[in-house]
Each structure stands twice: as C-alpha cells, then as structure tokens.
N, C-alpha and C positions, 0 to 999 in steps of 0.2 A: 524540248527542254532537257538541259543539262542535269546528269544526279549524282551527285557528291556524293560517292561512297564508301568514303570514311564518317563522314558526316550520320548517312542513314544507320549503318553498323553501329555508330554510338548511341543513335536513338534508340535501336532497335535493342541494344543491350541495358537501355534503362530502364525498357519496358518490362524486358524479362524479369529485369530484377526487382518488378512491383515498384517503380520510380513515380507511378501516377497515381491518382486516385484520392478517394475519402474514405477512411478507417473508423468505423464506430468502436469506440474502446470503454468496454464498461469494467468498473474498478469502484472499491470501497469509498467510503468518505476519506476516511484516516490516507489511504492511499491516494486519493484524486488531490490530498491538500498536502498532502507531507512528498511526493515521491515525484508525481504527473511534470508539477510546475517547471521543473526542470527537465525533464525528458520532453516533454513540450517544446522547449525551447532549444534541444541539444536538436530534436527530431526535423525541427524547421529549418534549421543549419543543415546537416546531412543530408537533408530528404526532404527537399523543398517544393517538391511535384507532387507530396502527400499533406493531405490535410486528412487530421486526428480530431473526432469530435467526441468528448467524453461526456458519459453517461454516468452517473452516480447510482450504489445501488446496495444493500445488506449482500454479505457472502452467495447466500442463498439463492437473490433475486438475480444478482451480477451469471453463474454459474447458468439458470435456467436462460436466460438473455442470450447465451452464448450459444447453448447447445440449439432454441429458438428459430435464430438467426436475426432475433432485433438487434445480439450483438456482434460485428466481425470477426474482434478480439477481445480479450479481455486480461486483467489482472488477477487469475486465481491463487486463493490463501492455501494451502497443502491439498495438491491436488495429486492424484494417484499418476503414476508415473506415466508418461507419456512425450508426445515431442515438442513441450512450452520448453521456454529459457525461462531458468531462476532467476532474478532481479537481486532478491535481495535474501539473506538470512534475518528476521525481523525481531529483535527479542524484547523481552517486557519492562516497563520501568515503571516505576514510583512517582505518580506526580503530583507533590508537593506546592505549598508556597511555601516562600525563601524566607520566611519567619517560621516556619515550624519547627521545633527541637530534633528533627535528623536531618534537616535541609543541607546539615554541613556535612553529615556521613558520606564515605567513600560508594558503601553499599546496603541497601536497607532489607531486612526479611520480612514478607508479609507480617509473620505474629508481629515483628513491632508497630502495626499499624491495626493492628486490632481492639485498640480503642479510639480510635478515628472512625469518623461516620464516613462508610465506603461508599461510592457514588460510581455508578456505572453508564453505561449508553447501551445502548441496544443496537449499536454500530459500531461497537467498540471491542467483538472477539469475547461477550461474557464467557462462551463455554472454555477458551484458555485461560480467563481469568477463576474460574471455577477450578479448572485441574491445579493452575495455581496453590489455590486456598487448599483442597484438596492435600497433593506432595505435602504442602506442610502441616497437615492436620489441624488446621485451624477452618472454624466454621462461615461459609459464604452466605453473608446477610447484609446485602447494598440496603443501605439508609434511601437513596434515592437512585430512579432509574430514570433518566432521560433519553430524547430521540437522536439528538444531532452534536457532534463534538463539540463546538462551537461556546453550546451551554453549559455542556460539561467541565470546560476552561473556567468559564466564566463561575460556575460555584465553587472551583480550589479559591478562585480567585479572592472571594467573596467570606473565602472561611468555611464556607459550608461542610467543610470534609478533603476527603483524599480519594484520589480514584488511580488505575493504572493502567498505560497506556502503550500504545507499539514505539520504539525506537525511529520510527517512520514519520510519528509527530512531532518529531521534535521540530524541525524549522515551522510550525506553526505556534510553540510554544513562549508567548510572552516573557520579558526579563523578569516579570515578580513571582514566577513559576520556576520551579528547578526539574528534572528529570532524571533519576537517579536509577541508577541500577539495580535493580530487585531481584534478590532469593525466595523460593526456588525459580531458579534461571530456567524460563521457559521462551522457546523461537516458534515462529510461525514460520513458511517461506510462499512468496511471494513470487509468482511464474506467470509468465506473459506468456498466453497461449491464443490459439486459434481452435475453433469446435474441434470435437473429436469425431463426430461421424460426418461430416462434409469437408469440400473443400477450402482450405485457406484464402482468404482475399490477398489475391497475389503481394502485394506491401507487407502483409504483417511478417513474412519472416525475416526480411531484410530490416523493421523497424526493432524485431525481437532482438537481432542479433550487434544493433550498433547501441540499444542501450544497456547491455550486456557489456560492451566495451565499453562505453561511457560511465558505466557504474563501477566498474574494477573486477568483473568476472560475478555479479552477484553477492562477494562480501562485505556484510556491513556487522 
C-alpha cells in the first residue's frame, strides 16, 4: 500500500498542534453564559477535531478542578501570572431596570445606588463587589443574596432592587434591563489557562491562542 506523504505530514502536524480530542473546560457561570457561547462556536469552526465540554463552577471550585485534573482547562478570574492567555479585561457595571431614575445616565457611582436594595449572587465576584463599595466608602449590605445569575436577572427585573454585574453578562441581559457603567471602575481578567503543575492536554494551547485572536487580543 501506497502512502501519501504530503497527506501523512498534514495529519501529522494537526496532531501536534492538539487538532483532536475532548477538552473539559471549567468556567464561572457569568463566563459559561456571557463569553463560552461564542467561543464555542468560533472553536467548532477552527478546531473541529476538538470537542469542548463545559463544566460550570464558583471561582474557587472552577481553580481546585483545574489544579485536580477533573478539569483540562479552565477560565481563570486574576490569576497570578503564569503561561494562560488573557481573554478578556472584564469590568463592573450597574444593572438596572430601564425605568429606574439613572437608567439614562452615561455613568452611575455606587453611592448613588445606596438607597436601592443591593442584590447579589454568590457567583457573581461578591469579594469585587465589596472592594467596590469599599473605594468608595460606601457601606456593603446586599438586601438579598442568591445562588444562580439567572435569578438575579429576574429580581432587577421584578423591582426587587439593583445588583452589579461583569461586562461579560451582558449578551445575556434582557431589553428591560440596562447595564451601565459604574464608579469606582473595577476589572477582573479573565485567562484561559491549562494546570500549573501538569502537563497541558495537547488542544488547549492552540484553543487558547485562536480565541485570543477571535476576541481582539483580550480587550474588552
């Protein structure tokens, strides 16, 4: 039997470059709904010999998965420097309903939301939302604290209050909701990485590096 070796040479260089396989990728909520749905999609074009299976999970949970090995790769929120790609620079915003009295502001500062009943998630980066209130010496006391974004939506929605949220949510944010940009201006960053004390599963760095170019180098 005949062997085509231009043919083998090009397989053989998709393999190197992690072209096959299945990637468990564990990431926030806010992240698996605002950020994935699209790199999902950009990834399945690119890199259609990889299949991405995400795992949802708090900062915390997502990070021990990683180091583990229940997860391949993952989405980490400021993570101490090392060799992930940044995705994204992620900052905080105000999420209003679009009848509230600053829904039309350009830019809104926590204190003027300090007589709104604050509403937070517990997947939702409280301890940035803290340094937040914090910077502007206004006091951190959520009226209500919920598990899953989802709910959280649905109490602006409802009136319940005002809560504040990553720039990352926003394509999951409904038209009766607004998402405004809030003082003091706080970012998270958001880095696609692979464990730190094992080896990479061969895909994630070439998965790291095209949605790195798919997102515009990271800034948002």
């Amino acid at each position: 039997m005949s062997v085509n070796i231009p043919q083998l040479r090009a397989l053989l260089a998709v393999v190197d470059t992690g072209g096959f396989g299945t990637v468990r990728l564990a990431a926030t909520p806010s992240v698996s709904k605002g950020l994935l749905p699209g790199l999902l999609r950009h990834w399945r074009q690119v890199q259609p010999g990889v299949t991405v299976r995400v795992f949802e999970a708090d900062s915390t949970e997502v990070a021990v998965w990683l180091e583990e090995g229940t997860a391949d790769a993952a989405v980490l929120v400021d993570p101490p420097p090392g060799p992930g790609r940044q995705l994204a620079a992620d900052c905080y915003r105000a999420l209003l309903a679009r009848d509230h009295p600053l829904a039309g502001e350009p830019v809104v500062h926590v204190r003027d939301l300090a007589d709104d009943p604050l509403l937070t998630s517990t997947n939702s980066c409280e301890s940035r939302i803290r340094t937040i209130h914090r910077l502007a010496g206004v006091p951190f006391a959520p009226a209500q604290r919920v598990r899953d974004l989802p709910t959280l939506i649905s109490m602006v929605q409802a009136g319940v209050g005002v809560a504040i949220l990553s720039e990352v949510t926003r394509s999951v944010i409904p038209d009766d909701l607004v998402l405004l940009p809030l003082e003091p201006h706080v970012t998270r960053r958001l880095v696609l990485s692979g464990p730190s004390a094992r080896s990479w599963h061969a895909a994630v760095g070439a998965l790291a590096t095209s949605a790195v170019d798919h997102l515009g180098g990271g800034a948002r």
